[in-house]
Residue frames as qw, qx, qy, qz and C-alpha x, y, z in Angstrom:
[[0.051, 0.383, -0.852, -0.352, 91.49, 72.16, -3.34],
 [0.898, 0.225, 0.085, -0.367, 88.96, 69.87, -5.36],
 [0.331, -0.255, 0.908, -0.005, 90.35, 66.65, -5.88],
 [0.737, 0.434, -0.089, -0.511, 88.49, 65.32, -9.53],
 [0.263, -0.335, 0.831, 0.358, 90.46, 62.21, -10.40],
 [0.624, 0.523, 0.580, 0.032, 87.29, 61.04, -13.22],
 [0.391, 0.898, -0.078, -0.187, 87.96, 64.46, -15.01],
 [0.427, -0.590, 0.654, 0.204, 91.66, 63.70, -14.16],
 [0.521, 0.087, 0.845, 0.078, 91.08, 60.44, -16.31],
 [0.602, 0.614, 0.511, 0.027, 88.99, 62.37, -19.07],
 [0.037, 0.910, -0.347, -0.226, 91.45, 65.36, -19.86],
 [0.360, -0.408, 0.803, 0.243, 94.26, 62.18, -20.42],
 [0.494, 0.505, 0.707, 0.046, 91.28, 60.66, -23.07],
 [0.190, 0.921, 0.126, -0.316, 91.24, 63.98, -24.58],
 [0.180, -0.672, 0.611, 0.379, 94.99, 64.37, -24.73],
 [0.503, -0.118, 0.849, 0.112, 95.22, 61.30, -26.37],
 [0.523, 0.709, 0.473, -0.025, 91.94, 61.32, -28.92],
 [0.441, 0.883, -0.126, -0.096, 94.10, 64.55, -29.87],
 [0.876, 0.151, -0.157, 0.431, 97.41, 62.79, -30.12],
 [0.008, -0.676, 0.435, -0.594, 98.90, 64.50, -27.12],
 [0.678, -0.416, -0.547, 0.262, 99.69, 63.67, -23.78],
 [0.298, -0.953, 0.031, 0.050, 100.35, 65.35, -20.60],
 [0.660, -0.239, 0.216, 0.679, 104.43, 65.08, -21.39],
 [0.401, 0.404, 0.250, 0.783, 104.35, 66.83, -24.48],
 [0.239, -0.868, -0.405, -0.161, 102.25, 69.55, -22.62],
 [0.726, -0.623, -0.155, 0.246, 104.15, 69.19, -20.17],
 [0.649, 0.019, 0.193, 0.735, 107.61, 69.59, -22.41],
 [0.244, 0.658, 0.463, 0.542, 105.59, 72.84, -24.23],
 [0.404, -0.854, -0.220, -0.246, 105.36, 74.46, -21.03],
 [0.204, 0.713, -0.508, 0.437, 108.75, 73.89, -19.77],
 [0.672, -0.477, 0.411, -0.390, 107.47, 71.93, -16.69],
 [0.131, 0.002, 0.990, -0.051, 107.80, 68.09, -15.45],
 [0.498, -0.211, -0.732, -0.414, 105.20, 65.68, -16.67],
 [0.371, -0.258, -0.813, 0.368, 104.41, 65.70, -12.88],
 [0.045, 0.028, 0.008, -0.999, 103.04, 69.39, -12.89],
 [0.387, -0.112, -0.450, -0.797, 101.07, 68.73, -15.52],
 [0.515, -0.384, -0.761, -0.086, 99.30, 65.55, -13.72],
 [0.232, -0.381, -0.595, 0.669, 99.11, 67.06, -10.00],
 [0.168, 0.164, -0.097, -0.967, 97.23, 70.45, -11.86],
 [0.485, -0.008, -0.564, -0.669, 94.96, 68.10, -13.78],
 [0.332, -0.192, -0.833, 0.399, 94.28, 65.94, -10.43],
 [0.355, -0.777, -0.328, -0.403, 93.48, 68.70, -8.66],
 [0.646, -0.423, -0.294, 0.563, 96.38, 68.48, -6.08],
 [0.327, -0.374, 0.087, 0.863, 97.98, 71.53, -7.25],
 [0.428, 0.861, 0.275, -0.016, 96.61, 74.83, -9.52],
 [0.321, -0.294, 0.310, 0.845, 98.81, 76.53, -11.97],
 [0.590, 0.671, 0.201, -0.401, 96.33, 78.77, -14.24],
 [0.335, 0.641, -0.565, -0.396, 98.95, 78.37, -17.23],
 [0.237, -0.087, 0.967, -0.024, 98.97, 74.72, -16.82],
 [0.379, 0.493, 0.590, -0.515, 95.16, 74.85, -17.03],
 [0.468, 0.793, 0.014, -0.390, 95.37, 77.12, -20.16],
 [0.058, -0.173, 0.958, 0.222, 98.07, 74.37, -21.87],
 [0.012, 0.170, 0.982, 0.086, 96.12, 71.77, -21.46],
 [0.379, 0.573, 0.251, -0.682, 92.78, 73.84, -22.38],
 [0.308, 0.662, -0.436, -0.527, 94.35, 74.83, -25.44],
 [0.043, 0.251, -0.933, -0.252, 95.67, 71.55, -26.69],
 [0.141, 0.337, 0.929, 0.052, 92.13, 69.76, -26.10],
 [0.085, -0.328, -0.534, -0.775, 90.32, 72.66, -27.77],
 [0.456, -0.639, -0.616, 0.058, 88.26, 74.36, -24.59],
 [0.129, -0.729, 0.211, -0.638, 89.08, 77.15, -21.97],
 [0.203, 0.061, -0.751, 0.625, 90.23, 76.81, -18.29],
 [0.437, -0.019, 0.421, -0.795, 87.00, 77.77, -17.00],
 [0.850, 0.028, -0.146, -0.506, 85.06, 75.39, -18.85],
 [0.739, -0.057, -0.640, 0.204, 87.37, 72.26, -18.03],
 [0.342, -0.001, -0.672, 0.657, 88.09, 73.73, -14.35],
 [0.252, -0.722, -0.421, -0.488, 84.82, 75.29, -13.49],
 [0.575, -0.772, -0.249, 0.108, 85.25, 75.65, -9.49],
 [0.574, -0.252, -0.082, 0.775, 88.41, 77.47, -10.20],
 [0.135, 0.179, 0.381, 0.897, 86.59, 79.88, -11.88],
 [0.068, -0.483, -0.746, 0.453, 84.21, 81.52, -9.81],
 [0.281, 0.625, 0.441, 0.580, 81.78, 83.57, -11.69],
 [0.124, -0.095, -0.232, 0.960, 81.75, 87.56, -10.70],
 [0.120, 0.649, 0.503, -0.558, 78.98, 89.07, -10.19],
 [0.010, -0.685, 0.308, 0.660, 80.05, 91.41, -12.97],
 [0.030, -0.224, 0.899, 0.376, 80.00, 88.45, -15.56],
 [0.255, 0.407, 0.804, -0.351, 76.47, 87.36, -14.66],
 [0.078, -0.204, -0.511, -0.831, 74.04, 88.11, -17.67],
 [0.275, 0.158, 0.503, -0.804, 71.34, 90.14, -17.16]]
């Protein structure tokens, strides 16, 4: 578990700049507004959470969560 509370703090800037927040995410997804924040913390991982709140600030889970995404070998350009 990585624990990131700056990113934490720039994902909510994000939301925002795009007139979202983690509620409405939150609401889009069915979850609590507490999901969303404990995923975007780092306390907890939910890959759909991730890919929400990807989507909404115009990015990919792997590029806003990098260490959850662990490149493969297989992925690795030659």
């Amino acid at each position: 578990m990585s624990v990131d509370l700056q990113r934490h703090e720039l994902i909510k800037f994000r939301l925002r700049s795009g007139g979202s927040s983690f509620a409405q995410v939150a609401k889009s997804e069915g979850v609590l507004p507490s999901s969303v924040t404990v995923v975007s913390q780092g306390y907890r991982r939910s890959h759909r959470i991730q890919a929400a709140i990807a989507r909404v600030i115009g990015t990919t889970p792997q590029e806003l969560f990098p260490e959850r995404y662990p490149v493969k070998e297989d992925d690795v350009p030659m």
